[in-house]
C-alpha positions as CSV (number, residue, x, y, z in Angstrom):
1,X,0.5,-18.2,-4.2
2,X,0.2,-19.7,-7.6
3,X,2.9,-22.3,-6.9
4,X,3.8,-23.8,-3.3
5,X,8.0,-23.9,-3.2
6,X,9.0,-25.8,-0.5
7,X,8.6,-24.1,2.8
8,X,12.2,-24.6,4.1
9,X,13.7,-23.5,1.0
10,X,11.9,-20.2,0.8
11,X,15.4,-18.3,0.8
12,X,18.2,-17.2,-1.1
13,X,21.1,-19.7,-1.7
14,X,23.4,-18.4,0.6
15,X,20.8,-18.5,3.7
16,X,21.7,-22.7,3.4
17,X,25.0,-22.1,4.4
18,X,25.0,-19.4,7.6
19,X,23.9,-21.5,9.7
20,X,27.5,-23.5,10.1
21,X,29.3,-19.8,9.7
22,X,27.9,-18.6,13.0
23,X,30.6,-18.9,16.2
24,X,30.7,-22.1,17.6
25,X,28.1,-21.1,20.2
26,X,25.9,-19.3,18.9
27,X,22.1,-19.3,20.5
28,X,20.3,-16.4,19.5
29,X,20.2,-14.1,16.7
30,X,18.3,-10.8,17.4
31,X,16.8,-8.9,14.3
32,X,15.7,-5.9,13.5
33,X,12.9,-4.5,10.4
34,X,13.2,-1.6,9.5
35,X,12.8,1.9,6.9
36,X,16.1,3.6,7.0
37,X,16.0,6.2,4.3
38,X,12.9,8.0,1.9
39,X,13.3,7.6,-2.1
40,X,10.2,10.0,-1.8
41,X,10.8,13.7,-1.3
42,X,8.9,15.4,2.4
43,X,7.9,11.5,2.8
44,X,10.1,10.6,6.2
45,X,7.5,8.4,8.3
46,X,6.7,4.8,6.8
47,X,3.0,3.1,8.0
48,X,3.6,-0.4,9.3
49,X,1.4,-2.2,7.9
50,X,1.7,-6.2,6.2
51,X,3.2,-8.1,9.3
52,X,0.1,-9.6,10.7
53,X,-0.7,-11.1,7.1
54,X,3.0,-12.4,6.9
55,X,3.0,-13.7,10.4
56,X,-0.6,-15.6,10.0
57,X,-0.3,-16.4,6.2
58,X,3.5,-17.9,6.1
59,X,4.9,-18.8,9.7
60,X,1.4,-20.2,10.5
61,X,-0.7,-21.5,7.3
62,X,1.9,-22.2,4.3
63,X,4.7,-23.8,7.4
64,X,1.6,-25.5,8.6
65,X,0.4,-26.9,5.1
66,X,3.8,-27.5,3.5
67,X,6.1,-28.4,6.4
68,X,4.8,-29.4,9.7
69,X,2.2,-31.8,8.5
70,X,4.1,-33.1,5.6
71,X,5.7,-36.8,6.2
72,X,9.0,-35.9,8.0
73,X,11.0,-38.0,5.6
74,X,9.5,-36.4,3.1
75,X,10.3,-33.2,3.6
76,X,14.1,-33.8,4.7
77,X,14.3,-35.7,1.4
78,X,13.0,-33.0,-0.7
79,X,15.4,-30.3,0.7
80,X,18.9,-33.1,0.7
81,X,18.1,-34.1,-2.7
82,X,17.6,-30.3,-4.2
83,X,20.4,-28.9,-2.7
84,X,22.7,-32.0,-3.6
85,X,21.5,-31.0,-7.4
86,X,22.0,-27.8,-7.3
87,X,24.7,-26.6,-4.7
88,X,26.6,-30.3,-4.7
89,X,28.3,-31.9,-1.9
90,X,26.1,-34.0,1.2
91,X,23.6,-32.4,2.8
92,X,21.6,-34.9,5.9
93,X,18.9,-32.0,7.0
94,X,19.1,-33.3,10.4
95,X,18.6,-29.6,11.0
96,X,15.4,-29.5,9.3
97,X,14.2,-33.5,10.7
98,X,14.7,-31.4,14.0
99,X,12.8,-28.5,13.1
100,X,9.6,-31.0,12.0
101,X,10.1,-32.6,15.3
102,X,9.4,-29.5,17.1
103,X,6.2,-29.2,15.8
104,X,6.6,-25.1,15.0
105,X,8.8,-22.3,14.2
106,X,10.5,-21.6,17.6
107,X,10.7,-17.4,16.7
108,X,9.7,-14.4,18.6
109,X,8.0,-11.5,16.2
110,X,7.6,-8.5,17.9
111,X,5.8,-5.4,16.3
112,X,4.3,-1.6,17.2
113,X,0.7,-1.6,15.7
114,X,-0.5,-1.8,12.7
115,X,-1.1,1.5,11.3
116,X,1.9,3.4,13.3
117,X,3.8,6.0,11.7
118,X,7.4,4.9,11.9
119,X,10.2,7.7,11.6
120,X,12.6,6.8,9.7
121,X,15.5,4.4,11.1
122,X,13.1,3.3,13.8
123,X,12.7,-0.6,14.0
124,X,8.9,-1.6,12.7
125,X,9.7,-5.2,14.2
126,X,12.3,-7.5,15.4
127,X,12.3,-11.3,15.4
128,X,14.6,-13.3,17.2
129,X,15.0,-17.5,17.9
130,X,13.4,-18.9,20.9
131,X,15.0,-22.1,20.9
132,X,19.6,-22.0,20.6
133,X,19.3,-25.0,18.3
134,X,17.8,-22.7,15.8
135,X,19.8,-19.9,16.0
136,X,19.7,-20.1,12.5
137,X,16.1,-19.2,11.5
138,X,16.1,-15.8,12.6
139,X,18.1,-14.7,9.4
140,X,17.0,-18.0,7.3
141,X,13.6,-16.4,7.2
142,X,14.6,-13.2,6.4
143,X,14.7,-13.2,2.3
144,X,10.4,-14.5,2.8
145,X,10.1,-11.6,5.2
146,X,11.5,-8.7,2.8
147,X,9.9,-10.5,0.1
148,X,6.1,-10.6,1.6
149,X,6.2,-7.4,3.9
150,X,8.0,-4.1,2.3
151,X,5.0,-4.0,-0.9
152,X,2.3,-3.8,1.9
153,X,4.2,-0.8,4.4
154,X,5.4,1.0,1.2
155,X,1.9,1.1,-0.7
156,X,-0.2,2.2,2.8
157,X,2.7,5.0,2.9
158,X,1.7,5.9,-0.5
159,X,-1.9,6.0,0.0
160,X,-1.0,7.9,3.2
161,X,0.5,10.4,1.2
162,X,-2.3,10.9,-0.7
163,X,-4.6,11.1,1.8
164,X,-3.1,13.7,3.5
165,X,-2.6,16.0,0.6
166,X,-6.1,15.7,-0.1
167,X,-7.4,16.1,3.2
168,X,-5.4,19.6,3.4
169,X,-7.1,20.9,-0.1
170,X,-10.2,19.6,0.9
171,X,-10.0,21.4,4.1
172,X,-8.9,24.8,2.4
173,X,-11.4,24.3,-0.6
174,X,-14.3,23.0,1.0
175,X,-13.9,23.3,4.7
176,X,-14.4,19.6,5.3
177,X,-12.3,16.4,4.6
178,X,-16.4,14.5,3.8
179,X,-15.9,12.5,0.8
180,X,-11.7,12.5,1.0
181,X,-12.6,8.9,2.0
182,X,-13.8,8.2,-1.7
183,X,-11.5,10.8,-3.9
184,X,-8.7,8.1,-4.6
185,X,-9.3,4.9,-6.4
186,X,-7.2,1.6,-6.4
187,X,-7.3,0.9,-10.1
188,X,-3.8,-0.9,-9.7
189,X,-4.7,-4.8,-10.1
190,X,-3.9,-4.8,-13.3
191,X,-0.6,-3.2,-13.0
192,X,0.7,-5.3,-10.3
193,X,3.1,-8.4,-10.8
194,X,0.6,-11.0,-9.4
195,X,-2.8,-11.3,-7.6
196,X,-0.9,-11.7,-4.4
197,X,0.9,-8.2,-4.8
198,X,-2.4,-6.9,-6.1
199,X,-3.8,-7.9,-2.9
200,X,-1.5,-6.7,-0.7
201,X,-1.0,-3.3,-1.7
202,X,-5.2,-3.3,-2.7
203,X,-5.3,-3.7,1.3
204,X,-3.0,-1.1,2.0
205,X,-4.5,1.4,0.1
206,X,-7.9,0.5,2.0
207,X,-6.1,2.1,5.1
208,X,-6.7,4.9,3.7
209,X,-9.6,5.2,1.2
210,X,-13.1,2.9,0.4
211,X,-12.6,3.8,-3.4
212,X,-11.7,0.6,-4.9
213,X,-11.7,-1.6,-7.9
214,X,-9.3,-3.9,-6.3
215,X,-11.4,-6.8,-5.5
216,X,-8.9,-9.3,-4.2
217,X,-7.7,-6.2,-2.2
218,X,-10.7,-6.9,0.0
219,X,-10.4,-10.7,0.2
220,X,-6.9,-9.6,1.9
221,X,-8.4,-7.3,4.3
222,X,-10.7,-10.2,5.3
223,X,-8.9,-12.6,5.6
224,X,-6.1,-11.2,7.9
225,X,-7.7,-8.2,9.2
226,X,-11.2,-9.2,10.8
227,X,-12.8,-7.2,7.9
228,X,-16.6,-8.2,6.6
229,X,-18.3,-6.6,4.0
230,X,-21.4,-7.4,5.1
231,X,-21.1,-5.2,8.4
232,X,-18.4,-2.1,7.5
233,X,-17.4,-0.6,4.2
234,X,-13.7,-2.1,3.6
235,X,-13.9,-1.1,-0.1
236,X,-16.8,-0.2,-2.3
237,X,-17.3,1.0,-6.4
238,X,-19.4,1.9,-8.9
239,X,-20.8,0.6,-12.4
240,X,-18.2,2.0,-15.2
241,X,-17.9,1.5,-18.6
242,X,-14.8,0.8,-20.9
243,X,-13.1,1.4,-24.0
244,X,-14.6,-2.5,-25.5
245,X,-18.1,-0.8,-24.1
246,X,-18.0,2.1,-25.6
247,X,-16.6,0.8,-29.4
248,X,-19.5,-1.8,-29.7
249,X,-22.3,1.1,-29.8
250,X,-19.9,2.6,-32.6
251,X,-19.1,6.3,-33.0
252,X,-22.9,7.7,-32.7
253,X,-21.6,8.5,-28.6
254,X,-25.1,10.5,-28.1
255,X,-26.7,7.4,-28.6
256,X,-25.2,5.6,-26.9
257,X,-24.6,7.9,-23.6
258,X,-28.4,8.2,-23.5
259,X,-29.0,4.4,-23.2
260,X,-26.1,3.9,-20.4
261,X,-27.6,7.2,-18.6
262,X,-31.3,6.1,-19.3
263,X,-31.8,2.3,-19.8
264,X,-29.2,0.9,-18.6
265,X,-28.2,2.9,-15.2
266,X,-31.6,5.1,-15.3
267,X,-30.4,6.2,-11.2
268,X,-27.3,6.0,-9.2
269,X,-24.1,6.7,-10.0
270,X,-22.1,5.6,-12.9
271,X,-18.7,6.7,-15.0
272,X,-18.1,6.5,-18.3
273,X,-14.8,6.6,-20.2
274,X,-15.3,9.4,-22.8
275,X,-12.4,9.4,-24.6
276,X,-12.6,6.6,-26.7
277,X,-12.3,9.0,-29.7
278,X,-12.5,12.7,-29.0
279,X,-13.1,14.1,-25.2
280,X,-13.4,17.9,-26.3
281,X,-16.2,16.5,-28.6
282,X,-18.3,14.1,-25.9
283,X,-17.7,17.6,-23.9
284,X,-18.9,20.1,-26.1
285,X,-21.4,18.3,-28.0
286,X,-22.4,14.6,-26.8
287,X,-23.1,16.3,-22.9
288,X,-24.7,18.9,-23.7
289,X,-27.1,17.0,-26.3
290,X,-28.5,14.9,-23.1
291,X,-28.0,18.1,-20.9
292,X,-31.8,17.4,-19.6
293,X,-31.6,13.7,-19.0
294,X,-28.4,14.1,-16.9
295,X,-30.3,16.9,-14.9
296,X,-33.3,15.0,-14.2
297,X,-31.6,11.5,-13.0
298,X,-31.6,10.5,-9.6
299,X,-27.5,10.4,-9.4
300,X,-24.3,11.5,-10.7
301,X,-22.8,10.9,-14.0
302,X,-19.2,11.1,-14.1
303,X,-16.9,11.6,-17.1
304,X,-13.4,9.3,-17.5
305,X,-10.9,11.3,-19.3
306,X,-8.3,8.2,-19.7
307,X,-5.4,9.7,-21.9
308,X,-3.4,12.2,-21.8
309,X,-1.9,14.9,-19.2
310,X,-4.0,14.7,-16.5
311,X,-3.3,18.2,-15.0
312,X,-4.3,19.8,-18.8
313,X,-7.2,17.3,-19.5
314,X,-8.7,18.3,-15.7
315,X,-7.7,21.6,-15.5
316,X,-7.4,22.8,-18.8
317,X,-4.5,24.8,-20.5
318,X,-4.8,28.0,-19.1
319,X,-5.6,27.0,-15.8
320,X,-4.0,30.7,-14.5
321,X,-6.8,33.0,-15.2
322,X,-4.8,35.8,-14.8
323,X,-3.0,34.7,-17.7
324,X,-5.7,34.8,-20.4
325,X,-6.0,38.0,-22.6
326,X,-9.5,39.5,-22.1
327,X,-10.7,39.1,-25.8
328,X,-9.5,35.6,-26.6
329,X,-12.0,32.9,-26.7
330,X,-10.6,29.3,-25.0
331,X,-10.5,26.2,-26.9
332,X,-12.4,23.4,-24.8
333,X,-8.3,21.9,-23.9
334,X,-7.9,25.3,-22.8
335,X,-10.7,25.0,-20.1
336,X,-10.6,21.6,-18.9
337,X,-12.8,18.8,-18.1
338,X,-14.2,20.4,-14.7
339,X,-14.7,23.9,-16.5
340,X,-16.7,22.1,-18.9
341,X,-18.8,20.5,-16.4
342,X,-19.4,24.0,-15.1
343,X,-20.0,25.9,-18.0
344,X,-23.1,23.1,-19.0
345,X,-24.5,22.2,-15.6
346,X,-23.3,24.7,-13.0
347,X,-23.2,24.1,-9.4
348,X,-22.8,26.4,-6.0
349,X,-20.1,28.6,-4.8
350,X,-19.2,27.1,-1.5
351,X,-18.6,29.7,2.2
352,X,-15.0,29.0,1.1
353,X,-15.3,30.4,-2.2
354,X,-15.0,28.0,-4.2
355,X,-17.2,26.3,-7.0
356,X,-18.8,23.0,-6.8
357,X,-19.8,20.9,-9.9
358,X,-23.6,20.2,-9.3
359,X,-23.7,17.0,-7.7
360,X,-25.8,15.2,-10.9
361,X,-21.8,15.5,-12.5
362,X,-18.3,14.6,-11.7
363,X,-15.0,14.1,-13.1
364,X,-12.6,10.8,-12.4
365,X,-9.0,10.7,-13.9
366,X,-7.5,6.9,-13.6
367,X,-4.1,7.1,-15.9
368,X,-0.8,8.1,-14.8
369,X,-1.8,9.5,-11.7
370,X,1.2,10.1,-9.4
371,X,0.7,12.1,-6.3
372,X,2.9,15.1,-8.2
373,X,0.1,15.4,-10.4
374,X,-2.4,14.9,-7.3
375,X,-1.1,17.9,-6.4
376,X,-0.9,19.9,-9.1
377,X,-4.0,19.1,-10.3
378,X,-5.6,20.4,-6.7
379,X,-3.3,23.5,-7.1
380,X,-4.4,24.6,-10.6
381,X,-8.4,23.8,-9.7
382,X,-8.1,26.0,-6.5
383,X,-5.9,28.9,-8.8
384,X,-9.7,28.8,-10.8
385,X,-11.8,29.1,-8.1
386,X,-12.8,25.0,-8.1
387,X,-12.9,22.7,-5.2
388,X,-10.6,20.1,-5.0
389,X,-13.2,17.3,-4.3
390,X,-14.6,18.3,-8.1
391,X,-12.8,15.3,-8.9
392,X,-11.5,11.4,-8.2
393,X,-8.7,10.4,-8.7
394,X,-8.1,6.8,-10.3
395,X,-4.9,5.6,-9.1
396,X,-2.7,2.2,-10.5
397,X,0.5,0.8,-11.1
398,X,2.4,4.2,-10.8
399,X,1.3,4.6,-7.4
400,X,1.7,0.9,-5.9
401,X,4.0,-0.6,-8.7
402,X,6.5,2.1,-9.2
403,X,7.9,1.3,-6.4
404,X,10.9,-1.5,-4.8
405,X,12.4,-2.1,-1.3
406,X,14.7,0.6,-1.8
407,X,12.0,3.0,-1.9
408,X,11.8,3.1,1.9
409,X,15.3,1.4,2.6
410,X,13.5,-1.7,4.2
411,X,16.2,-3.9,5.8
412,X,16.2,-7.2,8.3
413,X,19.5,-6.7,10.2
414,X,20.8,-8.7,13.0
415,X,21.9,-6.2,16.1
416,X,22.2,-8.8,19.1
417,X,23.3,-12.3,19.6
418,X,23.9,-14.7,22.4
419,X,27.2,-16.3,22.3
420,X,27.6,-19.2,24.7
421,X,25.5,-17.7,27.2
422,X,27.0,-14.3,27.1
423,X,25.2,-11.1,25.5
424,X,26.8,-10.1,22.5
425,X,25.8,-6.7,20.7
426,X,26.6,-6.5,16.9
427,X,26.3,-4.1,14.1
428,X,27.5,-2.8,10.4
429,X,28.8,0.5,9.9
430,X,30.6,0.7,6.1
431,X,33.2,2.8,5.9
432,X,32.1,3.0,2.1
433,X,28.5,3.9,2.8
434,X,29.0,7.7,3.0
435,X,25.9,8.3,4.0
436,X,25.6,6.3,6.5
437,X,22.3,4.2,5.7
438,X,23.3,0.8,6.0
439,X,24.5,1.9,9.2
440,X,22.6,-0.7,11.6
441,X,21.5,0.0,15.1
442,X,23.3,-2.0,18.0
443,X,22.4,-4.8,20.2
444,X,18.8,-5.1,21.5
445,X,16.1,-2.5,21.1
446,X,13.0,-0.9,22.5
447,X,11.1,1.7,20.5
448,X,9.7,4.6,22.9
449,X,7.2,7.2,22.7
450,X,8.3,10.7,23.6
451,X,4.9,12.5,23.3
452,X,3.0,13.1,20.0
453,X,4.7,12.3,17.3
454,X,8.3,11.9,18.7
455,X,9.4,8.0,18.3
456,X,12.4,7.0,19.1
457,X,14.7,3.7,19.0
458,X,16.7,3.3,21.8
459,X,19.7,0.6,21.0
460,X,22.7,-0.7,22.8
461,X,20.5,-2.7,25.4
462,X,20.5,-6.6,26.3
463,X,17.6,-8.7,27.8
464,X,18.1,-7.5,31.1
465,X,17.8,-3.4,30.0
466,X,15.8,-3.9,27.1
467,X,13.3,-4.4,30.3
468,X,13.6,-1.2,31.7
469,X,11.4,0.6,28.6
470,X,7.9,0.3,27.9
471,X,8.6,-0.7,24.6
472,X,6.0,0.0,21.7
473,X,7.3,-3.3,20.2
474,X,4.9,-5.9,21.1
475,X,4.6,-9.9,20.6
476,X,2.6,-11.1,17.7
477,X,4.2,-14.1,16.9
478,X,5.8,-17.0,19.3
479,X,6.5,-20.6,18.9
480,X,4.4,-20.8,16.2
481,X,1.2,-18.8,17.5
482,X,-0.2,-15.7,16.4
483,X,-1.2,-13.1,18.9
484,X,-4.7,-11.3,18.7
485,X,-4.6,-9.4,15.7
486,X,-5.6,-5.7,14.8
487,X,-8.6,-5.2,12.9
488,X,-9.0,-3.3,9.7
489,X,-11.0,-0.4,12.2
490,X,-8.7,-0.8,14.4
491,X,-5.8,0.3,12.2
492,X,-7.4,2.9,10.2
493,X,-8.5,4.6,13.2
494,X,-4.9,4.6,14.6
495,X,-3.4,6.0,11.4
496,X,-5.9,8.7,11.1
497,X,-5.3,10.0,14.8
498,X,-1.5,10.3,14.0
């Protein structure tokens, strides 16, 4: 974080005052986490992913750092005085001189693993007080909890998503997924609100894909998720130019191709953005004029188209070949990028029937890429006989930044509470809420496996039946120490097998 609030007044304003609202009585509040509705259409399972990092990086490091082994007095003093500015009245903390006394957060976190697809309405975690004289923090944490853990679970769904659609045309097109691994990169840093989102969601996308230029992405990934670069690929690039790059050399592009290609990147693989000024021309002229010195490198150049619609600059205009009258002669927008490519340099039909770009070419689009388009543009190359893996796909802030916590209807509600010793099942139901999605579930929970792919929550329990279920919900968190975490291999094995 760029700034370090204090760590017991991480909350909205009205968390300050629930905890003298509660019954008289009060010792436990029981809370679920959970995805209860899909903003994206044929999306209805949400990847947990993001509550190890929250449970290690807030309710161990930052209440470690800026609480616990901060002078008591000057802590209390701190939180009295800035409430007494800003909400009025007295305010003696002896609440929070207790909780420094303790030593640690006195919560529960439970979790299923990292990397589970959720249904829809199923809990990802609950937390709950272990302690009655802090009934309080189960909910008082809630507003840092939404706020650090729905980016992380939304953008692995996303990059989910992706991977799965790509998988299936890679199948159909190529008759192997080889390579999926690398067709969607995280070029999203820039797009994000702050290096800590960037972060995040850079790691989620990592669950699914190595193709990334989100560098603090990987510092994430290793620094709550066992990864090391120096012994698996977490996330990997290439050398790439830009627009700045690409001006200096001025607008003689052949020129200035042939030193990238030959001087300065003489093997391996490297991408240029070739639209500075005009695509059709680097197409139709600039590549072909170092036709031979492409050929004859040991690697793959790959063009950057970087404005425009992507479908039309991939695919091309008339991407339907049925649709093109026998004696007119395309314009290079009315083939496409990839065409191009094939037209100069070639490549095989594969036993599926479909063309491959010779592998000394490629093509990478990295602007406005949603996964609609992701889909169309795979559609349109397939309806002209071209393999979806003929090109990457640079994805950014409309992927991981278009996005909010209503996306996936991520909610912390309370269900159960303990009421002067006596079990006490709670839940909202509006009568307003027509369709019925702030509907919460009831008292305790366990989440249950019914086979492949059917799980279910099971509500209505208390401590004693919650006991009876081999509950996928597991302790990560407890008085103020983390459980073993899941590694990075470890979760993107568990999400691939699902």
């Amino acid at each position: 974080m760029s700034f370090t609030p204090p760590a017991t007044l991480l909350c909205d304003f009205y968390k300050i005052s629930h905890r003298e609202q509660y019954p008289a009585g009060t010792e436990t509040v029981y809370s679920t986490w959970i995805p209860r509705e899909s903003r994206i259409p044929g999306v209805d399972h949400v990847v947990q992913f993001g509550v190890q990092a929250f449970v290690e990086g807030f309710l161990v490091d930052y209440f470690n750092t800026n609480f616990f082994e901060r002078p008591e007095d000057d802590v209390v003093r701190e939180y009295t005085e800035f409430l007494e500015a800003t909400l009025g009245g007295v305010h003696t903390g002896q609440h929070i001189r207790d909780l420094h006394r303790l030593g640690y957060l006195p919560l529960e976190v439970k979790a299923v693993p990292e990397g589970t697809l959720v249904p829809l309405r199923v809990p990802m975690a609950t937390v709950e007080n272990t302690d009655p004289r802090f009934f309080w923090l189960t909910n008082y944490i809630e507003t840092l909890w939404s706020t650090e853990v729905w980016h992380s679970a939304t953008a692995a769904t996303i990059a989910h998503q992706y991977r799965t659609l790509l998988d299936a045309w890679a199948l159909k097109t190529t008759g192997s997924t080889a390579g999926v691994e690398f067709q969607c990169h995280d070029f999203s840093i820039r797009g994000m609100t702050s290096l800590d989102s960037a972060a995040k969601s850079g790691g989620a996308h990592m669950l699914s894909f190595v193709g990334s230029d989100n560098i603090p992405g990987i510092f994430h990934l290793q620094q709550y998720y066992g990864a090391d670069v120096r012994k698996e690929l977490v996330g990997t690039s290439i050398p790439a130019t830009e627009h700045s790059v690409m001006c200096a050399y001025g607008q003689d592009e052949v020129s200035s191709y042939r030193r990238l290609l030959t001087e300065v990147y003489p093997t391996g693989l490297v991408s240029v953005v070739s639209d500075t000024w005009d695509l059709w021309n680097v197409m139709t002229s600039v590549i072909p004029a170092l036709h031979d010195e492409i050929m004859q490198r040991d690697g793959k150049f790959v063009v950057r188209p970087d404005s425009g619609d992507p479908v039309d600059i991939i695919c091309g205009t008339w991407w339907d070949p049925k649709k093109i009258h026998p004696m007119s002669v395309p314009t290079p927008e009315n083939k496409g990028v990839v065409e191009l490519l094939w037209d100069e340099f070639g490549g095989e039909v594969n036993e599926q029937g479909y063309k491959v770009l010779d592998p000394h070419v490629g093509a990478i689009y990295g602007d406005s890429i949603t996964p609609q388009r992701a889909q169309q543009i795979c559609e349109r190359l397939a309806a002209k006989g071209f393999a979806s893996l003929n090109v990457v796909f640079g994805v950014g802030s409309y992927t991981y930044q278009y996005n909010t916590r209503d996306t996936f209807g991520f909610a912390m509600k309370s269900t159960w509470c303990k009421i002067n010793g006596q079990s006490v099942p709670i839940f909202k139901d509006p009568a307003t809420d027509v369709n019925k999605v702030k509907k919460s579930l009831k008292g305790r929970v366990a989440v249950v496996q019914h086979g492949a792919g059917r799980m279910t929550a099971v509500d209505g329990l208390d401590e004693e039946t919650e006991k009876l279920y081999d509950s996928l919900l597991k302790t990560v968190f407890r008085n103020g120490v983390p459980a073993r975490g899941q590694t990075l291999q470890e979760i993107r094995d568990l999400l691939a097998s699902q």
